[in-house]
C-alpha positions in Angstrom: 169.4 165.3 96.7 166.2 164.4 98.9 164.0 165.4 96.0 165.6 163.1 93.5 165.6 159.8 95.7 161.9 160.6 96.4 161.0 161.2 92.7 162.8 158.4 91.7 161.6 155.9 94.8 157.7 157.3 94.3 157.2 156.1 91.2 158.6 152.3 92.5 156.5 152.8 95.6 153.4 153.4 93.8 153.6 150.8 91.3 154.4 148.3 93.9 151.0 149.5 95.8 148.6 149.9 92.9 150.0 146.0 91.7 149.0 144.8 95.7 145.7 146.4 95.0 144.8 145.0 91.8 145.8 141.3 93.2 142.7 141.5 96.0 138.9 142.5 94.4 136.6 143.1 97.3 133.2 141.5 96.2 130.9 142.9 99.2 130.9 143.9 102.7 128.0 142.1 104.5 127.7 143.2 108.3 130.8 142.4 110.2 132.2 140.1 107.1 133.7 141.3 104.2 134.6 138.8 100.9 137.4 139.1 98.8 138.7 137.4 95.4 143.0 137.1 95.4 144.7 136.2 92.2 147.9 135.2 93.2 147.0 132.4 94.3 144.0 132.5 93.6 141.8 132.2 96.4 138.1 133.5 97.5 137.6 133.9 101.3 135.1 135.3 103.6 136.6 137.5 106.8 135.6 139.4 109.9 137.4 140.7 113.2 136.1 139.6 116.7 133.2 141.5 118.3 134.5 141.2 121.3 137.5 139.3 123.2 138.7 138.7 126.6 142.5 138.3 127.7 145.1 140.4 126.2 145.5 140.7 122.5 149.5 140.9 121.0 148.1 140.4 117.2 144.8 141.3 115.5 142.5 138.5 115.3 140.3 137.0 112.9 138.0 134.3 111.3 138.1 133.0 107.4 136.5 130.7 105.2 138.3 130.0 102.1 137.8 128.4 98.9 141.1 127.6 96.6 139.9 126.4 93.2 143.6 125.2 92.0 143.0 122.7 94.8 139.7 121.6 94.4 139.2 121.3 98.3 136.6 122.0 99.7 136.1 125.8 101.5 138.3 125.8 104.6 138.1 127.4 108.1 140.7 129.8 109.9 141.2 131.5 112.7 143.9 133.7 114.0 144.3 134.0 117.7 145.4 137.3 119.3 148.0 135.7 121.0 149.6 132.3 120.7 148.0 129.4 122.8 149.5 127.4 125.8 151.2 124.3 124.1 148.2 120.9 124.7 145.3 123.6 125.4 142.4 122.6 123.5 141.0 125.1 121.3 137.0 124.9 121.1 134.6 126.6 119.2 131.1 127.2 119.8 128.2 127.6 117.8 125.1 128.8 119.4 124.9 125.3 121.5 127.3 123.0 119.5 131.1 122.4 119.9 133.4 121.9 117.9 137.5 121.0 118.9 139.6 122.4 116.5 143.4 122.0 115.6 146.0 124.8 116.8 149.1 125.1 116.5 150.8 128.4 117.9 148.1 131.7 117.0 146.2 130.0 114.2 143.3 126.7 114.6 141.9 125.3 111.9 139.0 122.7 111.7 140.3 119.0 112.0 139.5 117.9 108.4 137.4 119.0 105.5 134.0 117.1 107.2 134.6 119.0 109.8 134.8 122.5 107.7 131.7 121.3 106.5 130.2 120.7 109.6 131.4 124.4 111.1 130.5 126.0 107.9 127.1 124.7 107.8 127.0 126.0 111.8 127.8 129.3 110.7 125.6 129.6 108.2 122.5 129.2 110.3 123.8 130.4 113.7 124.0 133.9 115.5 126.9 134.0 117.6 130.6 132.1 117.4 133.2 132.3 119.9 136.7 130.6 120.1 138.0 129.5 123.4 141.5 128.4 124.8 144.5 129.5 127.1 147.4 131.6 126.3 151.1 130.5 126.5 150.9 132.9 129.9 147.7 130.6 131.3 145.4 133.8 130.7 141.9 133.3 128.6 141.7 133.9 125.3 137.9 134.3 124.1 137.2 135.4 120.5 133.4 136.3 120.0 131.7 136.8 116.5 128.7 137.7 115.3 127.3 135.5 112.4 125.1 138.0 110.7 126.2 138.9 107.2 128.5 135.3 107.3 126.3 133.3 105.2 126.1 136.0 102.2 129.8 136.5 102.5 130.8 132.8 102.2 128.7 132.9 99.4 129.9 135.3 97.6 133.4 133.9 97.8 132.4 130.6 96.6 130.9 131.7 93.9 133.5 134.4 92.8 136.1 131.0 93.0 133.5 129.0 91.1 134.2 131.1 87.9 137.0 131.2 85.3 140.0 132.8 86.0 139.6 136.4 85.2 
């Protein structure tokens, strides 16, 4: 009985898996950032883990850039936080030596409006080291660091895999 659940299941399992897979192309690994091309919905986005963090971590952390071509925005930043942040704690990020205040809300920040994706973007692109700094719901630290090396190719590479047609 066993044996004829699982060979009828494993065939459902393994078309649902190999249908996940074919939705996400990677297009590079570059350093600590890795680029990927979704189809549904189509979306292009650069992504790495944190270095290194401080404070407790609930939920894994990370930092994107990504371009939607359906919505003809410009590409956008976002982090998730490893654990949500205390309610009217500001959320900075800095750049080598420039800040930048983001917009939080629970464990993801964003940057306040496409200029400012630009702005951050264009940061990344020529610095070495990001980190992401605010307070938990629990008061502790939460510190997010990232290396930059590697983020400039893979932003790239998502653009431009989003730049071209629909595959």
């Amino acid at each position: 009985m066993r044996l004829a659940i699982f060979l009828i299941v494993l065939p459902v399992v393994t078309a649902t898996a190999a249908a996940a897979e074919a939705q996400r192309r990677p297009l590079g690994i570059f350093f600590k950032w890795g680029a990927f091309e979704d189809q549904k919905p189509r979306k292009c986005f650069a992504i790495t883990e944190p270095a290194g963090h401080e404070g407790a971590k609930s939920a894994p952390a990370f930092a994107s850039v990504t371009s939607w071509p359906g919505r003809g925005a410009v590409p956008q930043l976002h982090f998730r936080l490893a654990r949500k942040k205390r309610p009217g704690s500001a959320v900075i990020l800095k750049i080598d030596g420039r800040s930048f205040q983001l917009l939080a809300g629970g464990a993801n920040a964003w940057a306040r409006n496409e200029g400012a994706d630009a702005q951050i973007i264009a940061a990344m692109r020529t610095g070495v080291r990001m980190s992401l700094n605010t307070r938990a719901e629990q008061g502790g630290l939460i510190r997010d660091i990232y290396p930059l090396r590697g983020a400039a190719t893979a932003i790239d590479a998502a653009i431009i895999a989003c730049a071209r047609p629909d595959r």
